[in-house]
HTML snippet that shows the backbone in 3Dmol.js (N, CA, C, O; Angstrom):
<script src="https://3Dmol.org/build/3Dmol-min.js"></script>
<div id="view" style="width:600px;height:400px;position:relative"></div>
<script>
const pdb = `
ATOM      1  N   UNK A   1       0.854  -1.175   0.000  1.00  0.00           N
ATOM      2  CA  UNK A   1       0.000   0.000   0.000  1.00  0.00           C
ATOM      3  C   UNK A   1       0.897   1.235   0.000  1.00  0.00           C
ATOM      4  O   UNK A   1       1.920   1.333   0.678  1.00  0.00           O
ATOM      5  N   UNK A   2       0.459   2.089  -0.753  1.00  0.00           N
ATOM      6  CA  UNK A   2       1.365   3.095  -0.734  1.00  0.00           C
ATOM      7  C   UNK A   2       0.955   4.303   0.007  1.00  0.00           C
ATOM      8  O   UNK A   2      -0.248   4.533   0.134  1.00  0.00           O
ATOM      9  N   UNK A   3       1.925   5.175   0.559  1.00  0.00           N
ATOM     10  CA  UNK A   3       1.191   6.270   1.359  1.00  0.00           C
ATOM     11  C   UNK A   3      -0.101   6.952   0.920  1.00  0.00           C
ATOM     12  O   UNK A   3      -1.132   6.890   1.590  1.00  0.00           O
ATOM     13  N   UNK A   4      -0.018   7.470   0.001  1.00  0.00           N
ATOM     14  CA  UNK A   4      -1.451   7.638  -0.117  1.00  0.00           C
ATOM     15  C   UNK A   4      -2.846   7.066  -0.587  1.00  0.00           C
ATOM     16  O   UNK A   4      -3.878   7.709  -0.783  1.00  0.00           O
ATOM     17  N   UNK A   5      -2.679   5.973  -0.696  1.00  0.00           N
ATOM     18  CA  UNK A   5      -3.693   4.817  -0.181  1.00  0.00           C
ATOM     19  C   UNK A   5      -3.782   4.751   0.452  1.00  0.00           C
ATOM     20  O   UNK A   5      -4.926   4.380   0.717  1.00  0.00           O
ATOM     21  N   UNK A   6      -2.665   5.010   1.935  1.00  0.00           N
ATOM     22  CA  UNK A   6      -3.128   5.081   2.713  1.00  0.00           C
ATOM     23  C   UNK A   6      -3.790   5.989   3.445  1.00  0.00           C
ATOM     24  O   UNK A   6      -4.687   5.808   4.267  1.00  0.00           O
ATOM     25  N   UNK A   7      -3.137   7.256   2.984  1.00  0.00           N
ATOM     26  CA  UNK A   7      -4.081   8.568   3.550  1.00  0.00           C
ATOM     27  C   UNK A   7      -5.500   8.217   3.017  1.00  0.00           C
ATOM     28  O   UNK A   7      -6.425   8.482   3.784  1.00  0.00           O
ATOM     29  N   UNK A   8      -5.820   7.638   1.769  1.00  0.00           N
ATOM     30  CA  UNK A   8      -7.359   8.349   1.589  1.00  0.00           C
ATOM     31  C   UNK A   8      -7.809   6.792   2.591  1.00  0.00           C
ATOM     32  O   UNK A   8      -9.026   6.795   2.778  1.00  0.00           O
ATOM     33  N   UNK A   9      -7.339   5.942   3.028  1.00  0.00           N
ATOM     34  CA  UNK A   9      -7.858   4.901   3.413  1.00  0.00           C
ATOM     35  C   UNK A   9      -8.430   5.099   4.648  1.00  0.00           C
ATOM     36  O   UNK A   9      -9.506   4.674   5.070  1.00  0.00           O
ATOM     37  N   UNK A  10      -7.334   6.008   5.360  1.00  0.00           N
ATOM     38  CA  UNK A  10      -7.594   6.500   6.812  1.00  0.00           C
ATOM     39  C   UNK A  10      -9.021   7.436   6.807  1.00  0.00           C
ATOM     40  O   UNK A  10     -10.046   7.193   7.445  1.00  0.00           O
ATOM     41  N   UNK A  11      -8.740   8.702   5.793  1.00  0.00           N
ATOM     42  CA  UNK A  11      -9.875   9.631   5.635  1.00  0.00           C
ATOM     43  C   UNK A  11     -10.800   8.813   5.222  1.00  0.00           C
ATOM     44  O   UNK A  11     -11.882   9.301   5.547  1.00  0.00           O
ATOM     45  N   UNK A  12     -10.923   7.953   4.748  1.00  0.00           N
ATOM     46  CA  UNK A  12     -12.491   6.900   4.731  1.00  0.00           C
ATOM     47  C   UNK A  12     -12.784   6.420   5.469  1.00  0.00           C
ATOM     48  O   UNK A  12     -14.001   6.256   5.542  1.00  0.00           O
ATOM     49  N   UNK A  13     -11.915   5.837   6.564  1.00  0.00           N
ATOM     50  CA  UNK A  13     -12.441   4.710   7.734  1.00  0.00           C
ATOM     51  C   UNK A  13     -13.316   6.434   8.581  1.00  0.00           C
ATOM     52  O   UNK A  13     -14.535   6.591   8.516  1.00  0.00           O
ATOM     53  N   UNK A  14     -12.604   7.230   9.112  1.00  0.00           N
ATOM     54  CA  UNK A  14     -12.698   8.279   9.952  1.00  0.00           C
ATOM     55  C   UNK A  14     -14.073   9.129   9.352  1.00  0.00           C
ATOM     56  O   UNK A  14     -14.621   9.887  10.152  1.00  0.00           O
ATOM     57  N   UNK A  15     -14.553   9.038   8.181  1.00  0.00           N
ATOM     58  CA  UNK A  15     -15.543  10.231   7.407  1.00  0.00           C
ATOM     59  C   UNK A  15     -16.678   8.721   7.961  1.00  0.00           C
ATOM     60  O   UNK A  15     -17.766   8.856   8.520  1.00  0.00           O
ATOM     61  N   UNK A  16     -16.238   7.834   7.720  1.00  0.00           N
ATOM     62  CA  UNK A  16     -17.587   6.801   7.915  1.00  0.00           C
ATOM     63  C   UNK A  16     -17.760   6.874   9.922  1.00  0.00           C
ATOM     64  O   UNK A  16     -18.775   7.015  10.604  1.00  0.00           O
ATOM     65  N   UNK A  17     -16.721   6.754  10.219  1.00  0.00           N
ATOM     66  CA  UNK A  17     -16.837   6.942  11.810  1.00  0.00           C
ATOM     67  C   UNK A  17     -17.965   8.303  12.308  1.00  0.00           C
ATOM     68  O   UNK A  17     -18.881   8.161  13.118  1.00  0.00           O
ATOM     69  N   UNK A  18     -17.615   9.585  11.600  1.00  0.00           N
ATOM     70  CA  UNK A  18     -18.280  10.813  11.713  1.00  0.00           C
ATOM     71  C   UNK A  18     -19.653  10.704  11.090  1.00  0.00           C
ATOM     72  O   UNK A  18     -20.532  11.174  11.813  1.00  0.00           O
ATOM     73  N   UNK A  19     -20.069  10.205   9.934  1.00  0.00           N
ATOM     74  CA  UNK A  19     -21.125   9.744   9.554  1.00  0.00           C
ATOM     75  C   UNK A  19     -22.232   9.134  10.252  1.00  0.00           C
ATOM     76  O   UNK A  19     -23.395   9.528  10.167  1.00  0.00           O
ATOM     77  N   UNK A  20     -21.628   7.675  11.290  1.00  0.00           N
ATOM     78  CA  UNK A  20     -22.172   7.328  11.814  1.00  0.00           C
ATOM     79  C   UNK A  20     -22.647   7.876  13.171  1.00  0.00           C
ATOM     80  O   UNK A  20     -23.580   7.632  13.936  1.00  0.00           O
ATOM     81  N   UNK A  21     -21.849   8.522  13.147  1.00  0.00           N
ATOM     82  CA  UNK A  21     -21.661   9.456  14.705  1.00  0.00           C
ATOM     83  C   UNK A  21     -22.891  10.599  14.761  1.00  0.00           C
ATOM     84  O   UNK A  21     -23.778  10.646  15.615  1.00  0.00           O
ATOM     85  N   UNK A  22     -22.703  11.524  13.600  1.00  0.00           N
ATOM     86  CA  UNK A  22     -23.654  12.317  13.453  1.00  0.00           C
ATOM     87  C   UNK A  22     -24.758  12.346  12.440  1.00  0.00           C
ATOM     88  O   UNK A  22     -25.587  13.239  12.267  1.00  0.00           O
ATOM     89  N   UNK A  23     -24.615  11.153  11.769  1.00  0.00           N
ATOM     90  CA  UNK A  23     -25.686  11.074  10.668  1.00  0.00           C
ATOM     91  C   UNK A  23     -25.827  12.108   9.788  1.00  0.00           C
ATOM     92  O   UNK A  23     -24.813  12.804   9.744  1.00  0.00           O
ATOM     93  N   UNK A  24     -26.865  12.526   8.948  1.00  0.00           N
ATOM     94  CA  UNK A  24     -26.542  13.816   8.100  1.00  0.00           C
ATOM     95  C   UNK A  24     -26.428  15.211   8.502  1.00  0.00           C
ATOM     96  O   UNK A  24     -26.601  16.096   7.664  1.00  0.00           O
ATOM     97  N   UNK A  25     -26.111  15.522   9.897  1.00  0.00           N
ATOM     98  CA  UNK A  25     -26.342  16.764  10.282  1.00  0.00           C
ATOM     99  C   UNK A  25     -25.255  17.706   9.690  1.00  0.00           C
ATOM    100  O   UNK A  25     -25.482  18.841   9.273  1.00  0.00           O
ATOM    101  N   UNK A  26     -23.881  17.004   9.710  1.00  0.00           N
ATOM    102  CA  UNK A  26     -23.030  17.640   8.817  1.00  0.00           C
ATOM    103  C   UNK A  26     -22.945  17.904   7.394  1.00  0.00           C
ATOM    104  O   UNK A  26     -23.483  17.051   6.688  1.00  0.00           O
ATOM    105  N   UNK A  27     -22.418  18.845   6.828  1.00  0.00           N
ATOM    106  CA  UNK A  27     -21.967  18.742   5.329  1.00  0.00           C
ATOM    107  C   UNK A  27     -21.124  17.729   5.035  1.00  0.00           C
ATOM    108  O   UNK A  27     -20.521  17.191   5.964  1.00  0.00           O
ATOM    109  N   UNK A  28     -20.907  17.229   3.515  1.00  0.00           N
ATOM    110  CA  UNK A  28     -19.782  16.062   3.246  1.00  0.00           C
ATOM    111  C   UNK A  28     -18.590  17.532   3.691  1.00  0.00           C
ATOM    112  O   UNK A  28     -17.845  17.110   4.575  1.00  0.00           O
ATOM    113  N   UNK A  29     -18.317  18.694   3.419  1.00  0.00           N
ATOM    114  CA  UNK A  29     -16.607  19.465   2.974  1.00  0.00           C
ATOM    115  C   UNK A  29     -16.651  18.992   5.103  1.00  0.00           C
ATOM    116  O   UNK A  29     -15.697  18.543   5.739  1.00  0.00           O
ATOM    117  N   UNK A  30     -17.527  19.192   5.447  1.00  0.00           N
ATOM    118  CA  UNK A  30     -17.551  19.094   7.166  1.00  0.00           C
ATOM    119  C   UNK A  30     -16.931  18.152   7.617  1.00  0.00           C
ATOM    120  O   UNK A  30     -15.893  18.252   8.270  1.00  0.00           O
ATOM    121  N   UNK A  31     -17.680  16.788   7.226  1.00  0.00           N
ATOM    122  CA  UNK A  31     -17.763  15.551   7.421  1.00  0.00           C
ATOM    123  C   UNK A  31     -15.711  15.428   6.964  1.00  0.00           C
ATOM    124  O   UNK A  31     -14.834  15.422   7.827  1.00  0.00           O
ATOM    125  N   UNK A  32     -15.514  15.367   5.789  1.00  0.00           N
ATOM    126  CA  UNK A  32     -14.240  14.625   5.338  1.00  0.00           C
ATOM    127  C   UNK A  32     -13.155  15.999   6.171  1.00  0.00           C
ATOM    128  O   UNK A  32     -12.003  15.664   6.450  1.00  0.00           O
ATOM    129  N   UNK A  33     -13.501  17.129   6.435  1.00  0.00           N
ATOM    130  CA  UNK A  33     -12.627  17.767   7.281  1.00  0.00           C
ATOM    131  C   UNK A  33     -11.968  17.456   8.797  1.00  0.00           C
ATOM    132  O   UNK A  33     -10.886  17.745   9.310  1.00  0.00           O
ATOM    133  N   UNK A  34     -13.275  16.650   9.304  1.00  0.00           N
ATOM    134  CA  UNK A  34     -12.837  16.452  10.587  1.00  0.00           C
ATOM    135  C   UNK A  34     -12.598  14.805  10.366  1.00  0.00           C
ATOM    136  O   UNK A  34     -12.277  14.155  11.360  1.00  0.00           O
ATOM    137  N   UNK A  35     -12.706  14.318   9.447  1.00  0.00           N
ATOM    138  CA  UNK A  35     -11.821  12.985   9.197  1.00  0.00           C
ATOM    139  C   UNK A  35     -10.644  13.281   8.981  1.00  0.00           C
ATOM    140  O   UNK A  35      -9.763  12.748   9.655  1.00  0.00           O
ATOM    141  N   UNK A  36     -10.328  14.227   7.964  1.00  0.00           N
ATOM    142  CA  UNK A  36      -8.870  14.489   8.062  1.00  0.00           C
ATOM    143  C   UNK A  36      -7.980  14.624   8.884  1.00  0.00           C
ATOM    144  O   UNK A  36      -6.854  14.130   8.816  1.00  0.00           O
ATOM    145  N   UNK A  37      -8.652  15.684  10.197  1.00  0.00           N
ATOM    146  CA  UNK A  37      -7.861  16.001  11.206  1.00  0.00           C
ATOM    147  C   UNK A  37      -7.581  14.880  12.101  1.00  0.00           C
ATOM    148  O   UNK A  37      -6.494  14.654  12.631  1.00  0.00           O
ATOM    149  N   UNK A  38      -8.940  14.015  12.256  1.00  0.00           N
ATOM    150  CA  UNK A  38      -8.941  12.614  12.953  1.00  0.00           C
ATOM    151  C   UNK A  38      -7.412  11.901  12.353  1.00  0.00           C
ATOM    152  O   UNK A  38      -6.473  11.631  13.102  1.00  0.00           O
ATOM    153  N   UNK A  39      -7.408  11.689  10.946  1.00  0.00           N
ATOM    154  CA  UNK A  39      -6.787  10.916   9.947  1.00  0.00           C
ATOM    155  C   UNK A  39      -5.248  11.411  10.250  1.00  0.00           C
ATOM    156  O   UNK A  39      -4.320  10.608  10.340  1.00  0.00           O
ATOM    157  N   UNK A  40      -5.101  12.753  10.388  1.00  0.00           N
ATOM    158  CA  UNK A  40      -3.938  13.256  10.647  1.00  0.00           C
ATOM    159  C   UNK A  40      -3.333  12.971  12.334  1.00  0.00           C
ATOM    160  O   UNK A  40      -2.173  12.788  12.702  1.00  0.00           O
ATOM    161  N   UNK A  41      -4.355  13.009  12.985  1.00  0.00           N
ATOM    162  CA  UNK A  41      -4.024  12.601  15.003  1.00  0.00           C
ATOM    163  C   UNK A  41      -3.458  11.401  15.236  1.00  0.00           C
ATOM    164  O   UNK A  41      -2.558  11.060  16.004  1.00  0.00           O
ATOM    165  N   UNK A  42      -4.519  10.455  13.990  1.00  0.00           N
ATOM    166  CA  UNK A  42      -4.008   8.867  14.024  1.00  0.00           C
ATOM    167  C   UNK A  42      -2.416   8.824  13.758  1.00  0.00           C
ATOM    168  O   UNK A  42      -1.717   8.240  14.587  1.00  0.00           O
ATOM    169  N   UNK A  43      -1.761   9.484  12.517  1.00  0.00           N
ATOM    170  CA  UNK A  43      -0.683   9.614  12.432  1.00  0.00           C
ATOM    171  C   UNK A  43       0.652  10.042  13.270  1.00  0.00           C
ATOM    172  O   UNK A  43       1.765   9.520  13.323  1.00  0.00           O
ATOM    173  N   UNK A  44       0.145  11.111  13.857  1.00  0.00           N
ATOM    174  CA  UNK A  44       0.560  11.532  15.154  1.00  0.00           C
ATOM    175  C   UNK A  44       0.650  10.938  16.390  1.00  0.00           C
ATOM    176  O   UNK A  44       1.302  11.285  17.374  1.00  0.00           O
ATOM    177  N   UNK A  45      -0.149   9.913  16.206  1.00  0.00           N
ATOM    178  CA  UNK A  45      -0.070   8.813  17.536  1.00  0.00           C
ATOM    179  C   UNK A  45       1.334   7.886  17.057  1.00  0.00           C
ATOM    180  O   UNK A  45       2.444   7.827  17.584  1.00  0.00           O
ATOM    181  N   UNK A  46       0.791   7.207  15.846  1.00  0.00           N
ATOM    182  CA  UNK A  46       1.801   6.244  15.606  1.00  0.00           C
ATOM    183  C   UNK A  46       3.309   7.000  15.712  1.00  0.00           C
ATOM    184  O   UNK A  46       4.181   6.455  16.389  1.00  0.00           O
ATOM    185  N   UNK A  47       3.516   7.955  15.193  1.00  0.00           N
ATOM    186  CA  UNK A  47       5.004   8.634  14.997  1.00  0.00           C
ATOM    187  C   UNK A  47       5.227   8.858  16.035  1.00  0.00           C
ATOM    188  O   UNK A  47       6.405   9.041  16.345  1.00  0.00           O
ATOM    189  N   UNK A  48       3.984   8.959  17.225  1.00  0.00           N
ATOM    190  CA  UNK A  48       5.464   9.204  18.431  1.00  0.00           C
ATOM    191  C   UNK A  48       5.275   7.801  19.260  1.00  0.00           C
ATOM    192  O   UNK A  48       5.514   7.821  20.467  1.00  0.00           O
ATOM    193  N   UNK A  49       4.921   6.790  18.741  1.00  0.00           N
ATOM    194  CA  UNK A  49       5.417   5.653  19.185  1.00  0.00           C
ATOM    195  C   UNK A  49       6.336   4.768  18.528  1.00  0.00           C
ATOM    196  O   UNK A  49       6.623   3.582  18.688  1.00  0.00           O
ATOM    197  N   UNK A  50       6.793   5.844  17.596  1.00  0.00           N
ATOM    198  CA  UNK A  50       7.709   5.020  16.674  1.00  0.00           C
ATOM    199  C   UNK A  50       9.111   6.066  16.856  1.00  0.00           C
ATOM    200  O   UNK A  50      10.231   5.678  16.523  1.00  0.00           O
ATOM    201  N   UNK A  51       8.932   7.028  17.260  1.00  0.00           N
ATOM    202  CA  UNK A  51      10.132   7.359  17.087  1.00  0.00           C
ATOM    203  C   UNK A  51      11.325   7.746  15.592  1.00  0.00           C
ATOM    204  O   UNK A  51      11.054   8.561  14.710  1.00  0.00           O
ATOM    205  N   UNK A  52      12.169   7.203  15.639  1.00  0.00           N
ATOM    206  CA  UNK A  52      13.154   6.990  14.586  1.00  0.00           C
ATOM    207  C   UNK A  52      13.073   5.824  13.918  1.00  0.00           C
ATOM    208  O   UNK A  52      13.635   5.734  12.827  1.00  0.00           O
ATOM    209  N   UNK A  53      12.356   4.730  14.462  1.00  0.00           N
ATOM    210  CA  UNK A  53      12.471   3.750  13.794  1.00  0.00           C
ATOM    211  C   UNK A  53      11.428   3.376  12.406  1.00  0.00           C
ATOM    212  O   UNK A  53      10.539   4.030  11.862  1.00  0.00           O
ATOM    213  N   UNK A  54      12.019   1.968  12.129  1.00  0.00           N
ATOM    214  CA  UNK A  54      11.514   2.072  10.285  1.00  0.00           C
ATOM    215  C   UNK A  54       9.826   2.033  10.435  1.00  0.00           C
ATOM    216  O   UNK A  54       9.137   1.499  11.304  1.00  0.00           O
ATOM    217  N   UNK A  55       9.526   2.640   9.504  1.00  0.00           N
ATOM    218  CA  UNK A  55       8.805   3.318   8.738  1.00  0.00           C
ATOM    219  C   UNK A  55       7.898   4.490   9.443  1.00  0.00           C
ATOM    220  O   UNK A  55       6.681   4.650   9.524  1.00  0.00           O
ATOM    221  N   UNK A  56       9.378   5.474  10.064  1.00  0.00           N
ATOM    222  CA  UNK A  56       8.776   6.625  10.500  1.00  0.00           C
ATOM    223  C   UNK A  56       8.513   7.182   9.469  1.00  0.00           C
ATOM    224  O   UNK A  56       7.375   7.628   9.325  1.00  0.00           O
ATOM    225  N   UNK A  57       9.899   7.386   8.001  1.00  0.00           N
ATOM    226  CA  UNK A  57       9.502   7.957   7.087  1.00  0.00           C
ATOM    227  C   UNK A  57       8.106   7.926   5.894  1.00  0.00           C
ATOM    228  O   UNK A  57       7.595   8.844   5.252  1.00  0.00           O
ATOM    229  N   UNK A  58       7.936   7.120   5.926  1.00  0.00           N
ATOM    230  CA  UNK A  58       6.670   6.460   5.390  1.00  0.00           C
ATOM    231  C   UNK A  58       5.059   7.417   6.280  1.00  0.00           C
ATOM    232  O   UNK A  58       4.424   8.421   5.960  1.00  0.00           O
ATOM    233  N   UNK A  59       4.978   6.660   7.185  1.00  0.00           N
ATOM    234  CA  UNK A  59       4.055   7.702   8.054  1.00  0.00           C
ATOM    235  C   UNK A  59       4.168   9.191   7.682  1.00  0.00           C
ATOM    236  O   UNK A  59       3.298   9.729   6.998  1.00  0.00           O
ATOM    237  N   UNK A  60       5.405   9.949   8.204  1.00  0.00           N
ATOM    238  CA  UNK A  60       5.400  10.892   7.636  1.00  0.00           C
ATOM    239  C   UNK A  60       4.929  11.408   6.172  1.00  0.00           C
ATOM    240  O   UNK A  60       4.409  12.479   5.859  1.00  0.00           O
ATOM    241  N   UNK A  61       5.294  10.252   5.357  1.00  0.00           N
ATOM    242  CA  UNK A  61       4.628  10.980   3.988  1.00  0.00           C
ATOM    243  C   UNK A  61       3.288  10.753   4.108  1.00  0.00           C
ATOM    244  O   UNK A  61       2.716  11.787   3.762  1.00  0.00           O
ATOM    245  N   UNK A  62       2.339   9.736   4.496  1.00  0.00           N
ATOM    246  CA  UNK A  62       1.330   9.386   4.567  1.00  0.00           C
ATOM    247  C   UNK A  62       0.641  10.542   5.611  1.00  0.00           C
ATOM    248  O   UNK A  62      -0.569  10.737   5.502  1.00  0.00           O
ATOM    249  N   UNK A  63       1.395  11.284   6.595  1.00  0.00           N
ATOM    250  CA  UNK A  63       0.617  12.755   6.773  1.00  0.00           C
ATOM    251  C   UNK A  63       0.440  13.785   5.773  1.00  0.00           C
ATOM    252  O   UNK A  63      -0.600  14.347   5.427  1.00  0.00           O
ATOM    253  N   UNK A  64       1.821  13.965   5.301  1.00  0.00           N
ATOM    254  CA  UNK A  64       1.902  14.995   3.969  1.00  0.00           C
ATOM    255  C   UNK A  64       0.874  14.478   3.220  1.00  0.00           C
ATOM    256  O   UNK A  64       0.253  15.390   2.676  1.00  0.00           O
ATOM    257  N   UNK A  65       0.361  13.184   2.923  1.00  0.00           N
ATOM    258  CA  UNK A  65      -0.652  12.726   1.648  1.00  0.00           C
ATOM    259  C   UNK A  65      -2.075  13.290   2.390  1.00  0.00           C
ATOM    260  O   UNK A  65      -2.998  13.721   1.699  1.00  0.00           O
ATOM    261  N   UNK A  66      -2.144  13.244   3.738  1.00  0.00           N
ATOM    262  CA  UNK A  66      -3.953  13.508   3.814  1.00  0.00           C
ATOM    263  C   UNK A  66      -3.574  14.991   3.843  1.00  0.00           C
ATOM    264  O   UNK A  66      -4.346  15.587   3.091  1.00  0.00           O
ATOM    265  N   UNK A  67      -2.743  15.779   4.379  1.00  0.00           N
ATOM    266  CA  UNK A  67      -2.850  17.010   4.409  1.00  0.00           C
ATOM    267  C   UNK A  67      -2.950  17.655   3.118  1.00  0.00           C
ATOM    268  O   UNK A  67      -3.143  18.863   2.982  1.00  0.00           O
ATOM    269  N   UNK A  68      -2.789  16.673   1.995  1.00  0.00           N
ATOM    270  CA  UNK A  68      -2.774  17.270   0.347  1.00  0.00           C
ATOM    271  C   UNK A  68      -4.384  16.833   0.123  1.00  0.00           C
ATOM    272  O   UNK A  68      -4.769  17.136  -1.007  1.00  0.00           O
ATOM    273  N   UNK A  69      -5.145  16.350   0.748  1.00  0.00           N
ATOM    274  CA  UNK A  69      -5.948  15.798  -0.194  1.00  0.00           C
ATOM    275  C   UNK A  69      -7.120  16.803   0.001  1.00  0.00           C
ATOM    276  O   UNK A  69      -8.141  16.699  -0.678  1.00  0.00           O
TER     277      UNK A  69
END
`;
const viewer = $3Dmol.createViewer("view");
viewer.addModel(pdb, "pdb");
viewer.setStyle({}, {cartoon: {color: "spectrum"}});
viewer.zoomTo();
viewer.render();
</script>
């Protein structure tokens, strides 16, 4: 899987999480915004349990990929 498969993979699991959460009260630009940020925290978890080790760099791009999308 490549990083950004994996970004949009994350922003899909997280937009369906918010979906279910609030049903249609949100907009979709709403909805996939606060998946993103979700999508981006998830990342932020893993990197600081990873430290330096392999595939910090990877993660890292896979933030840069949801923050592009």
């Amino acid at each position: 899987m490549t990083p950004q498969e994996k970004a949009i993979k994350l922003i899909s699991m997280n937009e369906l999480i918010v979906l279910a959460e609030t049903g249609r009260k949100l907009t979709m630009d709403e909805r996939v915004g606060i998946a993103k940020r979700q999508a981006i925290e998830t990342c932020n978890e893993v990197l600081g349990f990873m430290g330096a080790d392999r595939g910090y760099e990877w993660w890292m791009t896979v933030k840069l990929e949801i923050e592009k999308l």
